[in-house]
Structures are given as structure tokens and as C-alpha cells.
C-alpha positions as CSV (number, residue, x, y, z in Angstrom):
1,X,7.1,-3.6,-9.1
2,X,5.6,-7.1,-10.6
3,X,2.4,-6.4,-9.1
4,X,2.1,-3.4,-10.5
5,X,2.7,-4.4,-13.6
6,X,0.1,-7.0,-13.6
7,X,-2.2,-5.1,-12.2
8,X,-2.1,-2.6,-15.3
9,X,-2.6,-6.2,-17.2
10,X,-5.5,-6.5,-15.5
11,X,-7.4,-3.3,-14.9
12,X,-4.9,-0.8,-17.2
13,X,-4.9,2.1,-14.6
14,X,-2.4,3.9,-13.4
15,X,0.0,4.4,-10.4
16,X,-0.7,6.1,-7.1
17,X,1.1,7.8,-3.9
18,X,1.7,9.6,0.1
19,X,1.9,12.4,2.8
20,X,1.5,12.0,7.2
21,X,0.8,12.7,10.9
22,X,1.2,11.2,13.7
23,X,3.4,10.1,16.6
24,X,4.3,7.5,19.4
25,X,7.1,6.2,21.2
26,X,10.0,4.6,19.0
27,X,9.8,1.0,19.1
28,X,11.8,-1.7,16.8
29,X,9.1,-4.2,15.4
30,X,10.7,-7.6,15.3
31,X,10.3,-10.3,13.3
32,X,9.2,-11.8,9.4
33,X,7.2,-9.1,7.6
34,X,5.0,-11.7,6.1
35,X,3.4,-12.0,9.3
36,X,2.2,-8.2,9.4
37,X,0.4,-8.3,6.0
38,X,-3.5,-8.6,5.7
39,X,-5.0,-12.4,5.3
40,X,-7.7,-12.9,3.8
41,X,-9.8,-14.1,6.0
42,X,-9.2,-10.3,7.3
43,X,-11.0,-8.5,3.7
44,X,-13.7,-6.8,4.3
45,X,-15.6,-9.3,1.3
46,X,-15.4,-13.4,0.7
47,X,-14.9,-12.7,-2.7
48,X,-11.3,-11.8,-2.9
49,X,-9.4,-14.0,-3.9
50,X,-5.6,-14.6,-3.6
51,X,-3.6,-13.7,-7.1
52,X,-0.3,-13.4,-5.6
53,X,0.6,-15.5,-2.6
54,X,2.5,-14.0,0.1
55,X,6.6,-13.4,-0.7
56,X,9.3,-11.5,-0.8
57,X,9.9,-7.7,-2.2
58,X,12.2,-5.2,-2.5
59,X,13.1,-1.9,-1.3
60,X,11.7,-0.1,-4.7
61,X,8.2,-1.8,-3.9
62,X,6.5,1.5,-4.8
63,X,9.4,3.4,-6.0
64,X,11.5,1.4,-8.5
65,X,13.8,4.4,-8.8
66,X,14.6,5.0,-5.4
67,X,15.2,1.6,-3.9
68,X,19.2,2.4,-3.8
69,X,18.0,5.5,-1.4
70,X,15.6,3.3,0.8
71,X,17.7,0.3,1.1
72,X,20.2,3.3,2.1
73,X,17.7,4.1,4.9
74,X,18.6,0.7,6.8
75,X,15.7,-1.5,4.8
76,X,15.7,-5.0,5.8
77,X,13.3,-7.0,4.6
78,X,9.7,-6.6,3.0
79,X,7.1,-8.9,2.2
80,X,3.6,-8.5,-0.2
81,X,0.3,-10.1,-1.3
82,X,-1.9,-9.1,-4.0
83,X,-5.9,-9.7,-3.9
84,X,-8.1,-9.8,-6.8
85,X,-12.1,-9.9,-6.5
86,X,-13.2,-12.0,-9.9
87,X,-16.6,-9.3,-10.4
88,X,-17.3,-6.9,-13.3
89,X,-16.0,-4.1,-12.9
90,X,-18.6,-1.5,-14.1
91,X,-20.9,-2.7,-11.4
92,X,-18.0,-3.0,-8.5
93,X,-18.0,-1.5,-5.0
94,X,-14.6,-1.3,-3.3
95,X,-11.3,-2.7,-4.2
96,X,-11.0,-5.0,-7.6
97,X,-7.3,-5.4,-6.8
98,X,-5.3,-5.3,-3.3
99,X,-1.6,-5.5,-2.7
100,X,-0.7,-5.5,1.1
101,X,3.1,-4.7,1.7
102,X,4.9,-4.9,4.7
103,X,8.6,-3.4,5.0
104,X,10.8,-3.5,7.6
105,X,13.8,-1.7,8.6
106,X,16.5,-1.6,11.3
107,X,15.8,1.4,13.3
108,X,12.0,4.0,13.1
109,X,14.4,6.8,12.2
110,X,15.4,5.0,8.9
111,X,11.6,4.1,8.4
112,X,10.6,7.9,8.7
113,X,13.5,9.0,6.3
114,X,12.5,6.6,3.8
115,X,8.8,7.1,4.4
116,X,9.8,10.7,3.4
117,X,11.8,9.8,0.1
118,X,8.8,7.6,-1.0
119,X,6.4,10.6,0.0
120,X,8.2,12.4,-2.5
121,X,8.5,9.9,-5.1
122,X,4.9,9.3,-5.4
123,X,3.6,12.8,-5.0
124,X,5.5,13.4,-8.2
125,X,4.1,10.9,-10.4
126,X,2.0,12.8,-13.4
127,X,-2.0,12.9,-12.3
128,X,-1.6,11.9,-8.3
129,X,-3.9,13.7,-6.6
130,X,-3.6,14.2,-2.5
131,X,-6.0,12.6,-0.9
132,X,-6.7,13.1,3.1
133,X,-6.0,10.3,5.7
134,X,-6.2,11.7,9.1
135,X,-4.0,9.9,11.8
136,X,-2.4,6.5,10.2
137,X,-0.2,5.1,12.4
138,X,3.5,7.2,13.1
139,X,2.5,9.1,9.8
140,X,1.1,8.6,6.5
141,X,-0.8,9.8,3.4
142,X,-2.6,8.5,0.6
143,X,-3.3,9.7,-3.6
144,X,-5.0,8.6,-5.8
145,X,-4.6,8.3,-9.9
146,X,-7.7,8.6,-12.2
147,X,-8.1,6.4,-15.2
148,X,-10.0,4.4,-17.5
149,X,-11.1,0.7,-17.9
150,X,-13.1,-0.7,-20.8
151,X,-14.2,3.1,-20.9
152,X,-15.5,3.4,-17.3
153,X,-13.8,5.6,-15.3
154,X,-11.2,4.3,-12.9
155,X,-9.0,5.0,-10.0
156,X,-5.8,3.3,-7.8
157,X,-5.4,5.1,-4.8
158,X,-2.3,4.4,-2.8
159,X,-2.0,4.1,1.5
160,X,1.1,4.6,2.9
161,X,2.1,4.6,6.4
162,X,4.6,3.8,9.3
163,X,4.6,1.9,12.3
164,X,7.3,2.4,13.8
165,X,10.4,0.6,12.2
166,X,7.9,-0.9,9.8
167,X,6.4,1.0,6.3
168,X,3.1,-0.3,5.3
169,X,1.2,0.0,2.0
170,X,-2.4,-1.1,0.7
171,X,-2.3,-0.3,-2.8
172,X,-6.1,-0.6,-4.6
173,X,-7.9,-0.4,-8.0
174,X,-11.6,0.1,-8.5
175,X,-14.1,1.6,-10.2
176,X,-14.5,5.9,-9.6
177,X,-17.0,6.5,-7.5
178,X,-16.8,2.8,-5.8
179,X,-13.4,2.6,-4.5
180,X,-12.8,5.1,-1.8
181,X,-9.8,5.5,1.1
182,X,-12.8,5.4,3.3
183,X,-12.6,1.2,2.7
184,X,-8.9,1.2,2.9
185,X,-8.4,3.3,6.3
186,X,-9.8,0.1,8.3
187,X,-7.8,-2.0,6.4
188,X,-4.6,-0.3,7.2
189,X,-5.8,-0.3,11.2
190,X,-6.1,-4.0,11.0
191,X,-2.6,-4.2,9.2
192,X,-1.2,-1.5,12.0
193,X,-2.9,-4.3,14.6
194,X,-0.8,-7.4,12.8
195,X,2.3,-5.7,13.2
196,X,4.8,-7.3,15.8
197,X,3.0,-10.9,15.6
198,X,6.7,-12.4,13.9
């Protein structure tokens, strides 16, 4: 994914992943996925700032490897924006980097079966480490990857979740101990709230 890629540029840490709950009656979520992502007037800090502008991406968004099987899945459209917060790192609370994703596809059976492939795909990345979400949306799961920046220890830690026909992500780096899925989870509940406004 080119944010990921830049984000290793700019932190060097590593990747991050998923697992769910949840339930509610199928609906199918209309409209341009740019419209569902987080703005930034919507971060929990003014000191984000925007490092990639809202635009299109593809079905292997957080699985480069399985984006034949998603797009299999009925994937339509997806759109992203990646956040950066300009602040030194050893002393940083929260997120140094935020990509918001927004994917849609053409019926919440084909969003749950490619939820599950990505689920997968993620949980078997070398390092990720389950971390525990409680109710996100129609299901979702989060994990988180330790490692080092500048030698301060690190972490990216990965949401994932469905809204109906519609697979979110926040994807996040920070420092350990100062980034926490505990900042994310409101986050995502203000993404979940966007969703349907296209």
C-alpha cells in the first residue's frame, strides 16, 4: 500500500492487523467512500496535519496479496487519507501517523467474507499481536506490531471493521506506551457515524 510504505519512511515500524463481533440489520451503504473517511477537523488533536489528501485505493489496501480475493468479494470502490502530527516522537501521546480507509462493496455479505479474508491475512503477519476491541460496528478486530524508532520502542496497531456493505480501517503509528486502541475506538465510532453521508 503507498501509505504504508511511506509510513515505514517515516517512522520505520512495522505492519499491523483484525478479528470481530457484532450484528445489525443488512443495509447497502450508498454512495462515494471519500465521504465516510475521518476529516480533520474530526482528530482528536489540531496538530495533525494532512500528508496524503483524500483519493482513491485499491482492494489490497491492507492486504496487497489478497486484493484478487476481495475484489472477488464484490469490492467496489475505496477511498483513504493519511494524517501525520509534525511532534517528536520520544515525547508523543497518541497517533504520529493516521490512515483512514473507507471501502465499499456491493452487497454486506461480500463485506463480511472479505472482512474475514483480511482477518486472516493480517493475523498472519510475523509479530501481530491480538488486541481486544469490544463491539465495532457489524464486527471487527484490531493488532498491533511492536517496533523500534530512533531506538524508542514503537507500535502500529491496526482497526478494522464493517458497517454494513462498507470495511473500515484506522491504521496508526506511535510511540509504546503512548498510542493505544483506546484513542482509536472513538475514532472508528465517528467514522461508523460518517458512513452513508455520499
Amino acid at each position: 500500500m503507498r501509505a504504508r510504505s511511506r509510513l515505514a519512511s517515516v517512522l520505520g515500524v512495522v505492519a499491523a492487523l483484525t478479528t470481530g463481533c457484532g450484528a445489525s440489520t443488512p443495509v447497502t451503504l450508498a454512495g462515494n467512500p471519500d465521504r465516510d473517511l475521518l476529516r480533520q477537523d474530526q482528530l482528536p488533536s489540531p496538530d495533525f496535519t494532512i500528508y496524503q489528501g483524500v483519493g482513491p485505493t485499491g482492494a489490497g489496501w491492507l492486504d496487497p496479496g489478497g486484493a484478487a480475493v476481495i475484489a472477488g468479494d464484490g469490492f467496489g470502490s475505496a477511498a483513504q487519507v493519511e494524517y501525520y502530527r509534525p511532534i517528536a516522537f520520544e515525547e508523543s501521546n497518541g497517533p504520529i501517523t493516521l490512515t483512514a480507509t473507507a471501502a465499499r462493496f456491493r452487497a454486506p455479505q461480500g463485506a463480511a467474507a472479505a472482512l474475514t479474508a483480511i482477518e486472516t491475512a493480517l493475523d498472519a503477519r510475523p509479530g501481530a499481536i491480538r488486541l481486544a476491541t469490544g463491539r465495532v460496528g457489524d464486527g471487527g478486530d484490531a493488532i498491533g506490531v511492536g517496533g523500534t524508532v530512533d531506538g524508542i520502542q514503537a507500535i502500529e496497531i491496526v482497526l478494522v471493521w464493517r458497517v454494513d456493505n462498507v470495511i473500515d480501517s484506522l491504521d496508526a503509528d506511535g510511540r509504546l506506551g503512548g498510542l493505544q486502541l483506546g484513542q482509536l475506538l472513538p475514532l472508528a465510532t465517528i467514522q461508523t457515524a460518517d458512513e452513508g453521508g455520499g
